[in-house]
C-alpha positions in Angstrom: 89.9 159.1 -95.9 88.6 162.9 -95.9 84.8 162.0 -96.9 84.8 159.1 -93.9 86.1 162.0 -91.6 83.7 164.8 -93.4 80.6 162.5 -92.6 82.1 162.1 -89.1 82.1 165.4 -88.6 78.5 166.1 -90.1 77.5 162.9 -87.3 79.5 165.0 -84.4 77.5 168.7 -85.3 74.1 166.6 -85.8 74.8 165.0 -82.4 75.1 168.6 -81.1 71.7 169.6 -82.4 69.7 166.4 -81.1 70.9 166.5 -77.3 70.1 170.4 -77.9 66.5 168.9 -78.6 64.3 169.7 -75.5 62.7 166.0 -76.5 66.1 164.2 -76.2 67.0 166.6 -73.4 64.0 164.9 -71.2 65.1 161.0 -72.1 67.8 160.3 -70.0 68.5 157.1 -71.9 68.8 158.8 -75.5 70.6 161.4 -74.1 73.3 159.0 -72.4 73.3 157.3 -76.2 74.1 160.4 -77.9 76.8 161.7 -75.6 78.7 158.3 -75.4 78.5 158.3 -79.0 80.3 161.8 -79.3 82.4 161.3 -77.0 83.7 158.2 -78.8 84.0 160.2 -82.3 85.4 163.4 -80.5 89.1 162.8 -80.4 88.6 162.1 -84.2 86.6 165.4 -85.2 89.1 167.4 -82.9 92.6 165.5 -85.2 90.4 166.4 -88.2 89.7 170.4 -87.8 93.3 170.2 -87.0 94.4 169.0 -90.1 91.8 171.1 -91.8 93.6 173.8 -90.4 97.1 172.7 -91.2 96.0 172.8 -95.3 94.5 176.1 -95.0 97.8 177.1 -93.8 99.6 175.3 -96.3 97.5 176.8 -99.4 98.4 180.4 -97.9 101.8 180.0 -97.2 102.3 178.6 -100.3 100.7 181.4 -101.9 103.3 183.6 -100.8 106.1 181.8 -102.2 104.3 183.5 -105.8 104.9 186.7 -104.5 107.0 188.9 -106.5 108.2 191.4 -104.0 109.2 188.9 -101.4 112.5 189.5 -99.5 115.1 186.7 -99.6 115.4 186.7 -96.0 111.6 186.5 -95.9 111.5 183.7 -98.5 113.5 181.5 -96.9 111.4 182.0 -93.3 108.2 181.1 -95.3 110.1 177.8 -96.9 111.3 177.0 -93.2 107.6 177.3 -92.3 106.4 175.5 -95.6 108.2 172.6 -93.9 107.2 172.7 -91.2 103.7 172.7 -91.7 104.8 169.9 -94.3 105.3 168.3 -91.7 103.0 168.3 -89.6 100.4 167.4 -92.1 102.0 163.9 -92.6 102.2 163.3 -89.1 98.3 164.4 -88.4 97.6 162.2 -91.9 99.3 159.0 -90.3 97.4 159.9 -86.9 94.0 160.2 -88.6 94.4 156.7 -90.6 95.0 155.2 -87.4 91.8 156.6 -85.8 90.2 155.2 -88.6 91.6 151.9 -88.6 88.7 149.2 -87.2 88.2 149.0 -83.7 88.2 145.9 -81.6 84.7 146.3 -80.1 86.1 144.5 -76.9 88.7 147.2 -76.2 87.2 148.4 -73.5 86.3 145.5 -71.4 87.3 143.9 -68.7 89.9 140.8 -69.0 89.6 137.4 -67.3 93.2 136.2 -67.3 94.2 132.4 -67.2 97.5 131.3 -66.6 98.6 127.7 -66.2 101.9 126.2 -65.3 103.2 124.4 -68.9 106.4 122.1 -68.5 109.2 122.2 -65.9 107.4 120.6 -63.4 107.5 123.1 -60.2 110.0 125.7 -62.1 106.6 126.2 -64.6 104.8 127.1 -61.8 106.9 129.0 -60.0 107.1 131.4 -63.4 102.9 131.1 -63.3 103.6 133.1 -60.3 105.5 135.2 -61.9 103.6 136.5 -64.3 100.4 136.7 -62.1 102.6 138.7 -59.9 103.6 140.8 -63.3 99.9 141.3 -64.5 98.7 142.5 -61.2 101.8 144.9 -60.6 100.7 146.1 -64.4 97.5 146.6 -63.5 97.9 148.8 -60.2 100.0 150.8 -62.4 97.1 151.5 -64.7 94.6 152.1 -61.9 92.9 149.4 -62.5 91.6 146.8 -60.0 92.4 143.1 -59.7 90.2 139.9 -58.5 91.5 136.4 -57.7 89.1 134.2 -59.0 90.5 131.1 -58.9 93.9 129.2 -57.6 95.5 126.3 -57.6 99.1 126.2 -56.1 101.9 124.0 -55.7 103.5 123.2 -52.6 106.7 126.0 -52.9 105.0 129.2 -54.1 103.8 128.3 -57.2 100.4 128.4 -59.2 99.8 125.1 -61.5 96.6 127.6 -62.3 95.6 130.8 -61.6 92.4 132.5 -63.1 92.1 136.6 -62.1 89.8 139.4 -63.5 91.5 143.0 -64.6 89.2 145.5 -64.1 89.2 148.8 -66.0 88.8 150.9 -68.9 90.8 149.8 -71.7 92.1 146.9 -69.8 91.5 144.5 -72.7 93.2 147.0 -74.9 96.3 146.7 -73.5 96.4 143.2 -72.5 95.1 141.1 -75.3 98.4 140.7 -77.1 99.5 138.2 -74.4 97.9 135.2 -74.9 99.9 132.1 -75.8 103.0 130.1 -74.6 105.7 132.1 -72.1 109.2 130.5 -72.2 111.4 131.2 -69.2 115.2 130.1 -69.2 116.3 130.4 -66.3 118.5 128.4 -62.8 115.5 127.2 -60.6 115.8 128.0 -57.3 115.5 123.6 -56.8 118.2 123.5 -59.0 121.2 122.4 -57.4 123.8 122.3 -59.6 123.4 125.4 -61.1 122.3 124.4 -64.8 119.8 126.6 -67.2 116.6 124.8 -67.4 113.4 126.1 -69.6 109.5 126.2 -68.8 106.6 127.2 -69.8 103.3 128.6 -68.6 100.4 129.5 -71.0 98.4 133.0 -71.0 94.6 133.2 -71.9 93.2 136.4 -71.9 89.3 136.5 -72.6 86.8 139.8 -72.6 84.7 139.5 -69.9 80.8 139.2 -72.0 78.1 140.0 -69.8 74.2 137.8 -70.1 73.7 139.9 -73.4 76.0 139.1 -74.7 76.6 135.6 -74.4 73.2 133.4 -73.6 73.9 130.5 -71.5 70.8 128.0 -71.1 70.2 126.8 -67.8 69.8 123.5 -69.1 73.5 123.2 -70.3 74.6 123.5 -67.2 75.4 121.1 -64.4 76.2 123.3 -61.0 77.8 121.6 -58.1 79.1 123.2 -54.9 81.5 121.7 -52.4 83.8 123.2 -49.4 86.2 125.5 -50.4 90.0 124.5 -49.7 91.7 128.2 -50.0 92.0 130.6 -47.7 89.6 131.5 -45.3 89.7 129.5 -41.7 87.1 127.3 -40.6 83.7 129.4 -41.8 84.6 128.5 -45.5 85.5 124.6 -44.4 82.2 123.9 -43.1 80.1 126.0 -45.4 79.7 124.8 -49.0 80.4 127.9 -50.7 83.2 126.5 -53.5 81.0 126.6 -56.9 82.1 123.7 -59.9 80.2 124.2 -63.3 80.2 122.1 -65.9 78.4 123.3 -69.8 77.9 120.2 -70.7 77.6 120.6 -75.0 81.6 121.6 -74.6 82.4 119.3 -71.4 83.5 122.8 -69.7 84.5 123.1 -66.4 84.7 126.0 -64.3 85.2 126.4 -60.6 85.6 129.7 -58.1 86.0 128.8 -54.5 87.7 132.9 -53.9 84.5 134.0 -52.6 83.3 133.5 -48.9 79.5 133.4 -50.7 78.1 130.7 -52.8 76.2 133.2 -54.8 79.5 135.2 -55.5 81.6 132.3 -56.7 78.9 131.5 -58.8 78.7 134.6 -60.6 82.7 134.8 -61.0 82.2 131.3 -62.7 79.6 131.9 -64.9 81.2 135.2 -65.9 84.5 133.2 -67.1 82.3 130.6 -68.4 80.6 133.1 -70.8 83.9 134.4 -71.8 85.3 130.7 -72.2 82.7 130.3 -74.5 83.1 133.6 -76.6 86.4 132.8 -77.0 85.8 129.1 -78.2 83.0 130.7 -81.2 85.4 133.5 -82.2 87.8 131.2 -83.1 85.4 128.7 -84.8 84.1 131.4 -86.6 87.8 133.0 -87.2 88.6 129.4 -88.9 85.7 129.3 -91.1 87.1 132.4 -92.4 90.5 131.0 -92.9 91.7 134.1 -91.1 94.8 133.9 -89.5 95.8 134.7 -85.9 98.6 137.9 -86.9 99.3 138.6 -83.2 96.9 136.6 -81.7 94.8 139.1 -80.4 92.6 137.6 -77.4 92.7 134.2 -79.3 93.8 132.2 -76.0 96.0 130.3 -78.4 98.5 128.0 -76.4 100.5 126.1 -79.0 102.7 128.5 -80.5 105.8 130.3 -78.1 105.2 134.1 -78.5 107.6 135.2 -76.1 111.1 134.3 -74.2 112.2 135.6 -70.7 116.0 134.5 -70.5 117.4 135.2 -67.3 121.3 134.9 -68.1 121.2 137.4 -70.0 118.8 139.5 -68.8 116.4 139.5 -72.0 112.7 139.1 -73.2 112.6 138.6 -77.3 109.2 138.9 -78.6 108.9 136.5 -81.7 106.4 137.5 -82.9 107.2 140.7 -83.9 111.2 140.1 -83.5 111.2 142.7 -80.5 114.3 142.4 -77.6 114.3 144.3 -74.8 116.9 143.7 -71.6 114.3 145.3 -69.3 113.9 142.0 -68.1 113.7 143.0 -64.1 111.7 145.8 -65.1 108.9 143.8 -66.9 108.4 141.2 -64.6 107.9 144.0 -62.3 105.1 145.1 -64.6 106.6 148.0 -66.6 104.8 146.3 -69.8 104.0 149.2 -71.7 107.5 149.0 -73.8 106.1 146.1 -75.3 102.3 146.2 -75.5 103.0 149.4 -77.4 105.5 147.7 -80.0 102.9 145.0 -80.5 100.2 147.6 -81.1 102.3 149.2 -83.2 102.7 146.2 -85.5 99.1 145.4 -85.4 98.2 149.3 -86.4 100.6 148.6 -89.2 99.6 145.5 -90.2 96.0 146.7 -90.4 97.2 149.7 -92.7 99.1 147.3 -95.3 96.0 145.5 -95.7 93.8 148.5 -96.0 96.3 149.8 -98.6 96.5 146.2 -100.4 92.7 146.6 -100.5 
């Protein structure tokens, strides 16, 4: 671990000395490269000097435990500072080996978001609502922006689907750890006589990939555009500005009808087609590889049941990681960050005990 962090620190100084070049200094574009780059590796460098500093401090201190003419009283402050230093070592050591630890190279992307009324029959989509309504109150708490890109509701408040965009840095960071099945138990508001029932809705949460990234040929695609039925009064009825796309290799379909332009929609379609598609080659690639799913991380999985909301009792469990909480009003009003950090948590520690397995 301290050579990796020694040449990251040699990479941080020589980074210094290049945008100090009057050469770079003039290329806007180099220059932009090279201070991204240290900005990236500069929490790590700072973390390092710090525990650089906290074994300096150790060798000295201990160094005057040797000393003959100590005091008692003075012996026992520098063993109470030993420890302390002791300390603070391990903590910067388990700090620094999860700086280290790979980094998902979509972290800091945007999300595209699909949710999709499962079974229950209008109690399903009723909790699609739900969670929309919990990913967008969890986003404005994060300061970052939302987008409705495409709905489809039922006739008492639900969604059957509902695809949005999360917008901001780190959003994918936070919010891949939620795709797959969503279990409600719950009394539905059509319930009459008052008995439990359960449902489902399913979670996808994709990167957004921009034309780089993901290449799309023209030729693949089959685009058609028809009146949109959402909101909008009687300019979006008579205009065909609703956008349908269909890859055909995959048999795809997307369609965004949110936008009062035909242009926009089709942007906001292509842009979750290219995710869509991302998604659908990571996990062909992650099965050639016989690597399995761990916590799902932005895997759009929809078979398995990762986490229950159970209303009697006021609890979400977690199975995955075998984490309760009975926060449950709280959550579904978006305070997320409870469990998105236990899941990280697991995941950091997961990664670790395979590093240390080698």
């Amino acid at each position: 671990m301290l050579e990796k962090l020694a040449l990251v620190a040699e990479r941080y100084e020589e980074l210094n000395h290049l945008m100090a070049d009057p050469e770079v200094a003039t290329d806007p574009d180099r220059l932009t490269e090279y201070a991204q780059e240290q900005a990236e590796i500069e929490p790590l460098v700072q973390t390092y000097h710090q525990y650089k500093s906290v074994l300096e401090e150790l060798t000295q201190t201990e160094s005057m435990l040797h000393d003959d003419g100590l005091g008692e009283d003075m012996r026992e402050l520098v063993v109470e500072e030993l420890e302390g230093l002791q300390t603070r070592r391990a903590e910067l050591e388990e700090k620094l080996q999860k700086m280290l630890l790979p980094k998902d190279p979509n972290d800091e992307k945007n999300v595209i978001m699909e949710i999709r009324a499962g079974t229950g029959g209008d109690e399903a989509g009723l909790f699609a609502a739900d969670l929309y309504r919990m990913y967008t109150r969890y986003a404005e708490s994060q300061g970052w922006d939302t987008e409705l890109l495409s709905a489809h509701e039922t006739g008492i408040g639900g969604f059957k689907e509902v695809i949005f965009m999360v917008k901001g840095k780190g959003a994918y960071s936070r919010l891949k750890y939620e795709s797959g099945v969503h279990r409600v138990q719950r009394v539905p508001v059509t319930e009459a006589s008052g008995r439990i029932h359960t449902s489902t809705a399913t979670v996808a949460v994709l990167p957004e990939m921009d034309e780089i990234e993901v290449e799309v040929n023209p030729d693949d695609l089959r685009i058609d555009v028809y009146c949109s039925s959402g909101p909008g009064g009687q300019h979006m009825q008579k205009n065909a500005t609703a956008v349908r796309i269909t890859h055909l290799p995959t048999g795809m379909v997307v369609s965004c009808e949110s936008e009062r332009s035909q242009l926009q929609n089709k942007l906001r379609a292509m842009a979750v087609l290219r995710s869509r598609l991302y998604a659908m080659e990571e996990e062909r690639q992650r099965e050639e590889r016989g690597e399995a799913r761990r916590l799902q991380v932005g895997s759009g999985e929809r078979s398995e049941k990762i986490r229950t909301y159970n209303f009697p009792q006021s609890r979400i469990t977690d199975h995955r990681i075998g984490f309760t909480t009975h926060r449950l009003v709280g959550v579904l009003d978006g305070d997320l960050d409870e469990l998105i950090d236990e899941l990280t948590a697991a995941e950091e520690a997961r990664l670790l005990e395979s590093i240390a397995e080698g």
